[in-house]
Backbone as JSON, one array per atom type, in Angstrom:
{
  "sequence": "XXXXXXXXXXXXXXXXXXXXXXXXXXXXXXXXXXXXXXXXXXXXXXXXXXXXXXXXXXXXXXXXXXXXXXXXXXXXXXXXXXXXXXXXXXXXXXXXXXXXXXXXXXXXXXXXXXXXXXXXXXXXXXXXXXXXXXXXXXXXXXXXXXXXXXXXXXXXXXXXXXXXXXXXXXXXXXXXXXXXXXXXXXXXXXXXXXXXXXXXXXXXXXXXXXXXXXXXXXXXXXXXXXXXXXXXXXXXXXXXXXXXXXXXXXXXXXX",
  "N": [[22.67, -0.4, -6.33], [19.36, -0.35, -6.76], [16.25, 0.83, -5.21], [13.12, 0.5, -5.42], [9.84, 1.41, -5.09], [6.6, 0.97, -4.34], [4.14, 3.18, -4.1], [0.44, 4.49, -3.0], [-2.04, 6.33, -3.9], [-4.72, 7.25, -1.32], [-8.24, 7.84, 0.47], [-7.52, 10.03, 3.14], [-6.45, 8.77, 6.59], [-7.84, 9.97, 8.66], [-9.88, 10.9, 8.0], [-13.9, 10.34, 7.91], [-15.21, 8.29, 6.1], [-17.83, 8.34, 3.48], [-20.65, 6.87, 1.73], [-21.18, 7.55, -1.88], [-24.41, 9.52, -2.42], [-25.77, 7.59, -4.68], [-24.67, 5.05, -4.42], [-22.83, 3.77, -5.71], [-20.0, 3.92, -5.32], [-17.56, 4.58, -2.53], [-17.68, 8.2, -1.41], [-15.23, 10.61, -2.89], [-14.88, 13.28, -3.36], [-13.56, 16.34, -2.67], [-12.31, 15.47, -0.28], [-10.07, 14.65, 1.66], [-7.14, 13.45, 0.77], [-4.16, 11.4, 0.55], [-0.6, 9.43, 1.33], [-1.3, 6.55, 1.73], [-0.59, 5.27, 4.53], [0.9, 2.47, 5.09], [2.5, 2.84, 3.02], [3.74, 4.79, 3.06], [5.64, 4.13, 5.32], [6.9, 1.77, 3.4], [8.51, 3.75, 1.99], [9.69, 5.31, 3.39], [11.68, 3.05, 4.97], [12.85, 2.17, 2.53], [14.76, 4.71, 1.86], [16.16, 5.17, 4.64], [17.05, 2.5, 3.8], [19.26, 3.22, 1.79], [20.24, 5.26, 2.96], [21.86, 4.11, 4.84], [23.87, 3.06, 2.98], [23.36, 0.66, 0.96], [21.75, 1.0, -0.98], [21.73, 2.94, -3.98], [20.41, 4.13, -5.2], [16.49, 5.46, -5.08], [13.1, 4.58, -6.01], [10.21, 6.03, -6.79], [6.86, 4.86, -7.3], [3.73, 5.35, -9.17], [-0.04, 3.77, -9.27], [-2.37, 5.47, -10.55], [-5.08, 8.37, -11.36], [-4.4, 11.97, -12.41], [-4.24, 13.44, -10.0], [-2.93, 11.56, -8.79], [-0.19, 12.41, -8.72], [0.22, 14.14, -6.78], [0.51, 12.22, -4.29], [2.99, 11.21, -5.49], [4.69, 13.99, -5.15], [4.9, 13.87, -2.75], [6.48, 11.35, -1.73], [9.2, 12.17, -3.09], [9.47, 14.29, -1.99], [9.8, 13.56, 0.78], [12.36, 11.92, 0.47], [12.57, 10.54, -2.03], [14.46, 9.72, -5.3], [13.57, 9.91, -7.5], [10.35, 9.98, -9.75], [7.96, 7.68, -10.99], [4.96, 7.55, -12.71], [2.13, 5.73, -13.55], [-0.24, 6.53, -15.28], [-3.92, 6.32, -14.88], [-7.63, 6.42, -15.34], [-9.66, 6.22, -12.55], [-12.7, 4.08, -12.59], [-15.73, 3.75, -11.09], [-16.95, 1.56, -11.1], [-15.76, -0.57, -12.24], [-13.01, -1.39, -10.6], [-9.72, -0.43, -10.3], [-7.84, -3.57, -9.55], [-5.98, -5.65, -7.38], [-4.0, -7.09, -9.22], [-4.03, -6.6, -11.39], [-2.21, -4.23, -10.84], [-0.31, -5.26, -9.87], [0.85, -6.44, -12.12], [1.36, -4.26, -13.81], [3.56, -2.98, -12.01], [5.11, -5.01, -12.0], [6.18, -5.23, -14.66], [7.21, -2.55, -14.63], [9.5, -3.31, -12.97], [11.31, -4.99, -14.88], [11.88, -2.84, -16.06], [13.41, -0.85, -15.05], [14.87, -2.35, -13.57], [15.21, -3.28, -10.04], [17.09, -3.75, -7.43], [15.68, -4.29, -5.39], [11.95, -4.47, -4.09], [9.84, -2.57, -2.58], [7.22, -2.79, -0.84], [3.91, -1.21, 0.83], [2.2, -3.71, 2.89], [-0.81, -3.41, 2.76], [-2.87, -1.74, 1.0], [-5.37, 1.17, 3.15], [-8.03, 1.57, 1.9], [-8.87, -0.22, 0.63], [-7.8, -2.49, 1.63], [-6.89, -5.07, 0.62], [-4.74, -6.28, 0.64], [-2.7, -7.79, -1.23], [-1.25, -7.43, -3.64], [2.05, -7.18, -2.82], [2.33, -10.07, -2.55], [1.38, -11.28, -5.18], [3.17, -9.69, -6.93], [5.52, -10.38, -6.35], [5.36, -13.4, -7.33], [4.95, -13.24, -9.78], [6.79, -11.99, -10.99], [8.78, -14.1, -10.26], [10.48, -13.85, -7.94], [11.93, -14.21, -4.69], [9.88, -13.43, -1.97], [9.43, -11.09, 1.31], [7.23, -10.73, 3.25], [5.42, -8.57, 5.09], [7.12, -7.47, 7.21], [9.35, -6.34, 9.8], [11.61, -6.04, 10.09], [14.75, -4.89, 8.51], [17.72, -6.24, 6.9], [20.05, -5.6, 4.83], [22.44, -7.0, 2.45], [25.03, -6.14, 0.41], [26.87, -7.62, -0.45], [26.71, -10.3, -0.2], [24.79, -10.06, -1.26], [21.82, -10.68, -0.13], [18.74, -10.53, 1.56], [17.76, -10.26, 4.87], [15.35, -10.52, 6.95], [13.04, -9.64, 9.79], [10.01, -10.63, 10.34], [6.35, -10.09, 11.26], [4.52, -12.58, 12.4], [1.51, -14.98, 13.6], [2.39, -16.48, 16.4], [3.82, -14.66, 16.91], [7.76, -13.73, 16.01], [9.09, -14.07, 12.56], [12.17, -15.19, 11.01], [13.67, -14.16, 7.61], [15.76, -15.42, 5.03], [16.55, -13.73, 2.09], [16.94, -13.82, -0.79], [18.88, -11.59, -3.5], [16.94, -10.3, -6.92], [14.72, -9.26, -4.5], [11.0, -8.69, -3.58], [9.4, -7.1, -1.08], [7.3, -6.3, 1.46], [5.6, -4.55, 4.16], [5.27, -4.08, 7.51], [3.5, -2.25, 10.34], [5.21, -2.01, 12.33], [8.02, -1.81, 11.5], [9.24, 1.05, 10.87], [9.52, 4.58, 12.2], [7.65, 6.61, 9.65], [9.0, 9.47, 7.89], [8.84, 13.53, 8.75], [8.51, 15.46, 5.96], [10.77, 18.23, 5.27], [10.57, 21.35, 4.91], [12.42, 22.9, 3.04], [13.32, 20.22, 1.42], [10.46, 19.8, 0.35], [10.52, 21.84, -1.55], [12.71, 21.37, -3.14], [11.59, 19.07, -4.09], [9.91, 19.48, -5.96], [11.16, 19.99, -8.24], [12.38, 17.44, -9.1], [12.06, 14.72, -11.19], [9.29, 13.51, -12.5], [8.5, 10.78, -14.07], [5.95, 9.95, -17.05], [3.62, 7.79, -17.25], [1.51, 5.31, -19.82], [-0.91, 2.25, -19.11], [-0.36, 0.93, -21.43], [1.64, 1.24, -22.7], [3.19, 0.06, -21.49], [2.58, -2.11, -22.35], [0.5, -3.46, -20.68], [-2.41, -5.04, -19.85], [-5.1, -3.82, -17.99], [-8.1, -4.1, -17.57], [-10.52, -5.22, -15.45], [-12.14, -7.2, -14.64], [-14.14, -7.44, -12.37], [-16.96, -6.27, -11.43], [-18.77, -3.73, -9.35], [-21.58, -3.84, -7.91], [-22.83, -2.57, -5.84], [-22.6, -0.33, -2.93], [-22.49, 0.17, 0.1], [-23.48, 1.73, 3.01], [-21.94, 0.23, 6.66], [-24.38, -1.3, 8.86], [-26.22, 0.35, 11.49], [-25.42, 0.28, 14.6], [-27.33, -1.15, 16.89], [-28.72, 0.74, 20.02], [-27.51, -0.19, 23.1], [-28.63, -2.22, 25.67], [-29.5, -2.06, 29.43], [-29.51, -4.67, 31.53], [-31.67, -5.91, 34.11], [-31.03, -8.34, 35.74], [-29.11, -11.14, 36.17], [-30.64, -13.56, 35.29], [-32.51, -12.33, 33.47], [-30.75, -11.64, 31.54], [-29.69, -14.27, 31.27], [-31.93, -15.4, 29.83], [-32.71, -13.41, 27.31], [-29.86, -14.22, 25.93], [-30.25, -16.92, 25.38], [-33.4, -16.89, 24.11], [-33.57, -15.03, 22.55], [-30.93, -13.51, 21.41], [-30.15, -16.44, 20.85], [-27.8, -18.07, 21.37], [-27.39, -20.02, 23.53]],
  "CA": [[21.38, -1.08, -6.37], [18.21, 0.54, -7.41], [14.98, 0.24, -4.94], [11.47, 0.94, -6.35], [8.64, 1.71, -4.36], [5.16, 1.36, -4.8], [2.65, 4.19, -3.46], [-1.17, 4.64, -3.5], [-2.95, 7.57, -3.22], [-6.11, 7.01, -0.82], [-8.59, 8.94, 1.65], [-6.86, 10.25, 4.78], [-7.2, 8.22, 7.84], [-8.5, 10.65, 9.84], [-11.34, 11.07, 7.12], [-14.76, 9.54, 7.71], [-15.19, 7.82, 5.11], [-19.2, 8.16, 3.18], [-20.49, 6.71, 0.47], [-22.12, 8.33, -2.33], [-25.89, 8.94, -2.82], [-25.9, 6.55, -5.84], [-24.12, 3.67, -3.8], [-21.74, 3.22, -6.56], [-18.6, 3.99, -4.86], [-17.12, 5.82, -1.78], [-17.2, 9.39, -1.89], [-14.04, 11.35, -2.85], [-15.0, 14.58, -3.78], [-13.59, 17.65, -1.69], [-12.07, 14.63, 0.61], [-8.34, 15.04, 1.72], [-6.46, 11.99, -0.04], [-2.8, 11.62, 1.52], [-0.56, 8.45, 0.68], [-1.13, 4.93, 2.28], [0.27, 4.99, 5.74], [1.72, 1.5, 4.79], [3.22, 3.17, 1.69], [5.16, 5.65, 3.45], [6.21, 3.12, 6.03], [7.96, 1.94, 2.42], [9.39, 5.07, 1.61], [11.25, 5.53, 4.98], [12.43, 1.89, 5.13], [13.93, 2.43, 1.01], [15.45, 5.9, 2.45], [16.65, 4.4, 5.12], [18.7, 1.64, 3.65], [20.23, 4.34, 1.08], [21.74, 6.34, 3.83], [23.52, 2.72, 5.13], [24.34, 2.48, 1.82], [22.28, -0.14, 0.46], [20.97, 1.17, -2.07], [22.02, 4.4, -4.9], [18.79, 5.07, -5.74], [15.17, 5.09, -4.92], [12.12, 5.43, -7.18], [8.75, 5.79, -6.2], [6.05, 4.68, -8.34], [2.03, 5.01, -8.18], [-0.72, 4.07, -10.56], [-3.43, 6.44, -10.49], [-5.13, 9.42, -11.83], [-3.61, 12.67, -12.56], [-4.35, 13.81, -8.96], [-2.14, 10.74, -7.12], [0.95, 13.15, -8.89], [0.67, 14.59, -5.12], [1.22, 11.43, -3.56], [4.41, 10.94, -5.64], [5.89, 14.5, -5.3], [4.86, 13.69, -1.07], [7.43, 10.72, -1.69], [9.79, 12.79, -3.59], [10.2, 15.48, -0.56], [10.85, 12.58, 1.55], [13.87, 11.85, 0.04], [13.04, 10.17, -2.96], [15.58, 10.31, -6.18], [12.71, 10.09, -8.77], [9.11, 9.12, -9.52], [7.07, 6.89, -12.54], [3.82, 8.2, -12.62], [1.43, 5.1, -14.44], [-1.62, 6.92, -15.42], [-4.86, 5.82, -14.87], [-8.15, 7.05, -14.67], [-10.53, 5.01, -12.37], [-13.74, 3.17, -13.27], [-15.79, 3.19, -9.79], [-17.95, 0.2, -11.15], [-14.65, -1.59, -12.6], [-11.79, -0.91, -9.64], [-8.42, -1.57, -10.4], [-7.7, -4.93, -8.98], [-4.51, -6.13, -7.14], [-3.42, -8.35, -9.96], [-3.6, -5.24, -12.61], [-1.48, -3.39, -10.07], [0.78, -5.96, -9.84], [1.33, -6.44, -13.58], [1.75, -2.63, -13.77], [4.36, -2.93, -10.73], [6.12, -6.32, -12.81], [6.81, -4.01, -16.25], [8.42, -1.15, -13.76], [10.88, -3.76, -12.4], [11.66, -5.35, -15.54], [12.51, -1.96, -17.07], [14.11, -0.28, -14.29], [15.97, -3.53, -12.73], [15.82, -2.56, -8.78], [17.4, -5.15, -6.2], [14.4, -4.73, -4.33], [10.51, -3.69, -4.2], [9.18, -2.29, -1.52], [5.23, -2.21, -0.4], [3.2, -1.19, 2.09], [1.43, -4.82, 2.86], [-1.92, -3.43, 2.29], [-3.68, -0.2, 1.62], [-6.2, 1.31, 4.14], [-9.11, 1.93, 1.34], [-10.01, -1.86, 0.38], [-7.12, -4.02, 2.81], [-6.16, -6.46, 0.16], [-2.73, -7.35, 1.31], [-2.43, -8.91, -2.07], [-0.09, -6.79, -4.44], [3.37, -7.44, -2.61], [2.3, -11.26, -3.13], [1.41, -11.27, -6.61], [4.2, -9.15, -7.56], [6.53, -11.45, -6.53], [4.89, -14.54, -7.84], [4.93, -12.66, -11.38], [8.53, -11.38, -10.91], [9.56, -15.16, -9.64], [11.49, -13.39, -6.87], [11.92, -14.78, -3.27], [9.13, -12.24, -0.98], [9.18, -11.26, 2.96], [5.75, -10.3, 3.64], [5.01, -8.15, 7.04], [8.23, -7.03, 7.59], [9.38, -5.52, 11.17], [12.8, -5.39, 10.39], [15.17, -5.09, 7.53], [19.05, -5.97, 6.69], [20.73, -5.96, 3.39], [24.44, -7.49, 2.56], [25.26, -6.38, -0.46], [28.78, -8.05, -0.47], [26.37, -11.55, -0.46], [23.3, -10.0, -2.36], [20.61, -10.94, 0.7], [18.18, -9.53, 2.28], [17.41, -10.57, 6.13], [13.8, -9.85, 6.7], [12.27, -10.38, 10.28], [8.59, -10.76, 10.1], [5.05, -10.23, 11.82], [3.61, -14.21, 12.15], [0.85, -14.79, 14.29], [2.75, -16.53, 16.86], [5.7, -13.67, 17.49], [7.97, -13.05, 14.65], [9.91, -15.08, 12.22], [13.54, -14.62, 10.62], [13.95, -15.47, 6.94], [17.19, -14.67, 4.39], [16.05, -13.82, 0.67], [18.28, -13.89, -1.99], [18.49, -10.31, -4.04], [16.45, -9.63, -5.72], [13.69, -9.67, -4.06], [9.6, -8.02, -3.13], [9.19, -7.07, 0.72], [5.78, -5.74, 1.71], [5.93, -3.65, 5.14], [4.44, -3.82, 8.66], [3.67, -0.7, 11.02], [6.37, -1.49, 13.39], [9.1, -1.59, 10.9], [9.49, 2.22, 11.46], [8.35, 5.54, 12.11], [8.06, 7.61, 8.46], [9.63, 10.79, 8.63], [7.99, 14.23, 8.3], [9.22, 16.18, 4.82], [10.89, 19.3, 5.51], [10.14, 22.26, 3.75], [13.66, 22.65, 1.49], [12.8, 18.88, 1.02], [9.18, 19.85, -0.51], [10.84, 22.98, -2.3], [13.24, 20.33, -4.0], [10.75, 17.97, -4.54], [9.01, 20.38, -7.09], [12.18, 19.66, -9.52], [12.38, 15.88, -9.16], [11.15, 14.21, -12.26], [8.42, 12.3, -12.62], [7.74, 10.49, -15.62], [4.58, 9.49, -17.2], [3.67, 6.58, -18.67], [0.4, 4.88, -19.46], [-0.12, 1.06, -18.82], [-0.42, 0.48, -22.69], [3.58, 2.24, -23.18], [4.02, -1.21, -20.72], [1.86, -3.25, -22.5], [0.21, -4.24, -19.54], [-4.08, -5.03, -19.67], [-5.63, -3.55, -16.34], [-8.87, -4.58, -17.42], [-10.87, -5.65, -14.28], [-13.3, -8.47, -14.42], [-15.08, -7.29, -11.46], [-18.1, -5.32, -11.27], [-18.82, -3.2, -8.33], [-22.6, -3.39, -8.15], [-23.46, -1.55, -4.85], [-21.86, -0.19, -2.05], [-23.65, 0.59, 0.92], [-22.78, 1.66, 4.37], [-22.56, -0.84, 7.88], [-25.89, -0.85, 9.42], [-26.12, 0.88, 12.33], [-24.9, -0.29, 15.93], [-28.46, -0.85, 18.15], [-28.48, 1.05, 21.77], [-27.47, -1.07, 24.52], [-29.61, -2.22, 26.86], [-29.28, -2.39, 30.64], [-30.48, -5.98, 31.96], [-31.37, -5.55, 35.8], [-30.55, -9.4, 36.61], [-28.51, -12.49, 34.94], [-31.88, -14.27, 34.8], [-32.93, -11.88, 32.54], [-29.43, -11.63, 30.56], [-29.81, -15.52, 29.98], [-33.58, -15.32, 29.21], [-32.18, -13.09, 26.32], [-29.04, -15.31, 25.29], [-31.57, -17.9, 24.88], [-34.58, -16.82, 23.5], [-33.04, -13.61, 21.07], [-29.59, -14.06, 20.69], [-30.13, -17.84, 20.45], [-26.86, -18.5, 21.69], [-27.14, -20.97, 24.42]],
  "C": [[20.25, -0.05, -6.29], [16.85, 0.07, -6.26], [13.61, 0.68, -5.22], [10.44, 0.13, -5.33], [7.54, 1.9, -4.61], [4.12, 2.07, -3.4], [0.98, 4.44, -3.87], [-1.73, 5.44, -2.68], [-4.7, 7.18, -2.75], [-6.66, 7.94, 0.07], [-8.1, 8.96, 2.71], [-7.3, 9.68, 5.67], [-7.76, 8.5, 8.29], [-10.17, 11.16, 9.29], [-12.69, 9.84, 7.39], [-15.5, 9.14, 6.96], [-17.46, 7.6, 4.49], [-19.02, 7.65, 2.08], [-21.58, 7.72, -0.53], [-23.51, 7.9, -2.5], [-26.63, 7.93, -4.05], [-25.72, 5.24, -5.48], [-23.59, 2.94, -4.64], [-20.58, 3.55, -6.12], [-18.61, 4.26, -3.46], [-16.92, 7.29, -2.63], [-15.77, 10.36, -1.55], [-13.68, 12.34, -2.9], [-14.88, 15.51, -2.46], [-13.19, 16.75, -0.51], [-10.24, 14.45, 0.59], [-7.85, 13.96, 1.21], [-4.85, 12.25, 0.43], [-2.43, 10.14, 0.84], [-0.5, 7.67, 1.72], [-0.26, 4.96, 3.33], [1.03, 3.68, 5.5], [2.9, 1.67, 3.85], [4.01, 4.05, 2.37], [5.62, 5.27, 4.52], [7.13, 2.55, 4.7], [8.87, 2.61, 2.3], [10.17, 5.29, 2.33], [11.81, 4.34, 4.42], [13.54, 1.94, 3.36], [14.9, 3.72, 1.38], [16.52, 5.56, 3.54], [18.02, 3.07, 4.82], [19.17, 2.27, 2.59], [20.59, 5.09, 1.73], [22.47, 5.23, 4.26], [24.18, 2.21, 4.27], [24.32, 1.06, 1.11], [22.22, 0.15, -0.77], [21.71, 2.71, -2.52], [20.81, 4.93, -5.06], [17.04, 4.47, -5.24], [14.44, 5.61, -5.47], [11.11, 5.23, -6.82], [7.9, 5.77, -6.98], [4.47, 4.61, -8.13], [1.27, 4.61, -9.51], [-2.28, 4.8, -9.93], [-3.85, 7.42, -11.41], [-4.19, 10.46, -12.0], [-2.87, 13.26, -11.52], [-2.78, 12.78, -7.74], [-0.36, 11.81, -7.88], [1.61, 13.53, -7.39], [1.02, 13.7, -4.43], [2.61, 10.86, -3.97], [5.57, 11.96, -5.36], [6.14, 14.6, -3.25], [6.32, 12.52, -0.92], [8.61, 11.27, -2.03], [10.49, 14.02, -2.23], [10.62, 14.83, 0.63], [12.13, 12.49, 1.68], [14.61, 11.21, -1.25], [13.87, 10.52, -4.03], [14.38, 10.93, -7.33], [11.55, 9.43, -8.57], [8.73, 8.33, -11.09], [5.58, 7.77, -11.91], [2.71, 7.11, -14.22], [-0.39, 5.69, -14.28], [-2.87, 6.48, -15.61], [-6.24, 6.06, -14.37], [-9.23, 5.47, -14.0], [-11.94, 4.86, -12.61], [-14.59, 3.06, -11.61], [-16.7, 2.11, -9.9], [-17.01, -1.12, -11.86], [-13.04, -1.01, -11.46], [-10.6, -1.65, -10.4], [-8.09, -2.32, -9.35], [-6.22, -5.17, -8.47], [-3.78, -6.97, -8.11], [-3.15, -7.6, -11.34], [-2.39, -4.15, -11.82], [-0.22, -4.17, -10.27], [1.85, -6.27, -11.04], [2.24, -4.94, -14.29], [3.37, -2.99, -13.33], [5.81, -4.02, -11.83], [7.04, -5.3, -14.04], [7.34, -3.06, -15.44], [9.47, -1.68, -13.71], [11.59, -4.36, -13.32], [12.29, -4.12, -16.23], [13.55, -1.52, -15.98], [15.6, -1.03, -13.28], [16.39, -3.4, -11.48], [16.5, -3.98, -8.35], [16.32, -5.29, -5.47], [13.41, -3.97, -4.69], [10.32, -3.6, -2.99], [7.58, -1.82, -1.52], [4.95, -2.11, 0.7], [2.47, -2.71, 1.9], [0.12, -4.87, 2.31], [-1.93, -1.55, 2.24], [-5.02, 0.05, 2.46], [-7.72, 1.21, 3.21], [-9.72, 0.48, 1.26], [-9.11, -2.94, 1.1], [-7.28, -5.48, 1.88], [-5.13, -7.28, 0.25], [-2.43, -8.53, 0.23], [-1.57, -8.63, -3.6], [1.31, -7.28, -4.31], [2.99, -8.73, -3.38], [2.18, -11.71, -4.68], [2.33, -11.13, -7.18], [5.04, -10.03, -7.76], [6.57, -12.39, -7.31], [5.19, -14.43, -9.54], [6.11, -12.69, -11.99], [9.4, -12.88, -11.16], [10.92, -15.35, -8.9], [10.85, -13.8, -5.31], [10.95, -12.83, -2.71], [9.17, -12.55, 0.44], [8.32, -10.43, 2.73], [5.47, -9.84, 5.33], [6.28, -7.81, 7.44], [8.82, -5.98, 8.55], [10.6, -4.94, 10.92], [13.71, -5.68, 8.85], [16.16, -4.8, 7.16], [19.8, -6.31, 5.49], [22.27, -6.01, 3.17], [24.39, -7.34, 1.49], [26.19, -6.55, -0.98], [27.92, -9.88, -1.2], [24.96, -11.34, -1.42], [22.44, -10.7, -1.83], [19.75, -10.1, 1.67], [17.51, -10.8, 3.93], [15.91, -9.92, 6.55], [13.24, -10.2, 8.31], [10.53, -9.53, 10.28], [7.56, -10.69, 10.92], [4.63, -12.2, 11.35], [2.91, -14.18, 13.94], [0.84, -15.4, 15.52], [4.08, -16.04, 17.44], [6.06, -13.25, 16.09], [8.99, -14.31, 14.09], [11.04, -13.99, 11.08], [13.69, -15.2, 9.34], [15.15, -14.46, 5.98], [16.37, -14.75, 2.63], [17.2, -13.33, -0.18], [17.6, -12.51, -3.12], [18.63, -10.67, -5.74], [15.1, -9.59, -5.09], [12.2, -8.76, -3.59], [9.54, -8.23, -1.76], [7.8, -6.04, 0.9], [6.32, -5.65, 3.9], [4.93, -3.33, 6.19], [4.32, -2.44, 9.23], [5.06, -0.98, 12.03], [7.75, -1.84, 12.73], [9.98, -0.17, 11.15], [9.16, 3.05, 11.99], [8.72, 6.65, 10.52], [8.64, 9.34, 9.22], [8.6, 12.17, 7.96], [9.18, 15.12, 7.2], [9.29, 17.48, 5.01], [10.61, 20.59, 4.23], [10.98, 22.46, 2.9], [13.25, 21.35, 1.0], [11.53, 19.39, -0.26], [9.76, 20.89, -1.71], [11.26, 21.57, -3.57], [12.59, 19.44, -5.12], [9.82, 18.23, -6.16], [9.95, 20.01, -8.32], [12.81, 18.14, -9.88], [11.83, 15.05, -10.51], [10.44, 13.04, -11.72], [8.02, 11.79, -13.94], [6.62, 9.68, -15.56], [4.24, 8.41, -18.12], [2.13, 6.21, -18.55], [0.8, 2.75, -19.46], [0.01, 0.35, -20.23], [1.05, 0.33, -23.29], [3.94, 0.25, -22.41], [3.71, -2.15, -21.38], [1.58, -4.64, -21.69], [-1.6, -4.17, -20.37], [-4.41, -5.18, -18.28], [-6.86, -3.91, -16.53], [-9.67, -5.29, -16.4], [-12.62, -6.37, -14.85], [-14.01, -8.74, -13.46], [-15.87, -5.99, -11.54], [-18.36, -4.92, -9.98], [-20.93, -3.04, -8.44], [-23.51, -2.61, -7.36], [-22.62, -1.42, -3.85], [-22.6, 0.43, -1.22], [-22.43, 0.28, 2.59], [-22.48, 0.68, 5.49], [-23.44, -0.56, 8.4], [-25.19, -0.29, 10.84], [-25.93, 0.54, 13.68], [-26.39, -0.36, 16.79], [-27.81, -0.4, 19.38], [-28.33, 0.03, 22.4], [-28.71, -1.05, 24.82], [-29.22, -2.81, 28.23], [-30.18, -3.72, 30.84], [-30.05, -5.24, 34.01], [-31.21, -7.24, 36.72], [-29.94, -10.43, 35.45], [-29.84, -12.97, 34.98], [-32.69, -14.01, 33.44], [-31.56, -11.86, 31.21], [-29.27, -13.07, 29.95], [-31.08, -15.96, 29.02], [-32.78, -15.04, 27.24], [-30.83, -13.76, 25.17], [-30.03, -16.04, 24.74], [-32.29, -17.76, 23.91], [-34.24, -15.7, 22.45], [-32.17, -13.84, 20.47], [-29.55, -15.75, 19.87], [-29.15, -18.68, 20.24], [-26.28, -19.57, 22.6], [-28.6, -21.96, 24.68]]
}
């Protein structure tokens, strides 16, 4: 069984994120870009069930510029087998959209035929948490969404999935094969050793564009400004509740 992984190259967490002086995008320029902490929460968990023998192969796939190459050969020194590489340059007043991603993502699995997809749930840059879902929907494959934990029978061809829900967690069985999108406490990713990265350099990646798929990424949204959060006002010390409800009251206009 084959599992295929989707990655997205975005700005580093630890990056504080500006936008540019135009207020047509975020700025990216000279800004560390690393892949999707959710996405390599993927990458382990597909690695992972190919050493329990799960899975033969794992492929890691991104769509991006020329640049997200680095976030596929970062998957690749992991432990991946191979990468896709769907080229794409971006538009920062037309974004690619979760639903062009997804279409992308659909034509991979139709060519490649995994038992399973694996996603990070969301990425950190725009937190759509709406790729895994789509995918599936497209695919018309059973999805576990939020996924803590993850057991595959491939004697019965199911996957056991338990789940993040906002009362605890829930347990559900999906029939292979199937789209799983990936919480933080599923694992911890692993760090890529240096023979790993050496390796990784000879891994293929192939290149496709989304036309070779005959996919249309076309995005029907316009980005028409982007502008920072205003700024947090100073506190202010109150020196009695009298005065602290005065203010409820009469400013806030909360009570």
């Amino acid at each position: 069984m084959k599992i295929l992984v989707a990655v997205k190259r975005v700005v580093d967490y630890a990056v504080k994120v500006r936008v540019r002086p135009d207020r047509t995008a975020v700025d990216t320029a000279s800004v560390k870009m690393s892949m999707n902490p959710f996405c390599e929460i993927a990458v382990e968990e597909a690695l992972r069930l190919r050493e329990a023998g799960a899975s033969a192969e794992v492929i890691a796939a991104t769509v991006g510029p020329a640049q997200a190459a680095d976030t596929l050969r970062t998957a690749l020194a992991m432990g991946a087998d191979r990468a896709v590489h769907v080229l794409h340059d971006p538009d920062p007043a037309r974004p690619l959209l979760p639903l062009a991603v997804a279409k992308v993502l659909r034509a991979l699995a139709l060519q490649e035929n995994p038992g399973l997809v694996i996603l990070g749930k969301q990425a950190i840059d725009d937190d759509c948490n709406q790729t895994g879902q789509m995918l599936a929907a497209l695919l018309n494959w059973p999805q576990g969404t939020f996924a803590s934990k993850v057991i595959i029978d491939k004697d019965k061809q199911k996957a056991t999935v338990e789940r993040e829900v906002d009362g605890g967690t829930e347990t559900i069985c999906l029939d292979l094969p199937a789209v799983i999108t990936t919480d933080l406490r599923l694992n911890q990713p692993r760090y890529a050793t240096l023979p790993n990265i050496m390796k990784a350099k000879s891994k293929v990646i192939t290149k496709v564009t989304p036309a070779d798929l005959n996919v249309d990424i076309r995005s029907d949204m316009e980005v028409v400004q982007v502008d920072e959060p205003p700024k947090r006002k100073a506190g202010v010390i109150l020196s009695s509740v009298h005065e602290l409800l005065d203010k409820l009251k009469n400013e806030a206009r909360v009570l």
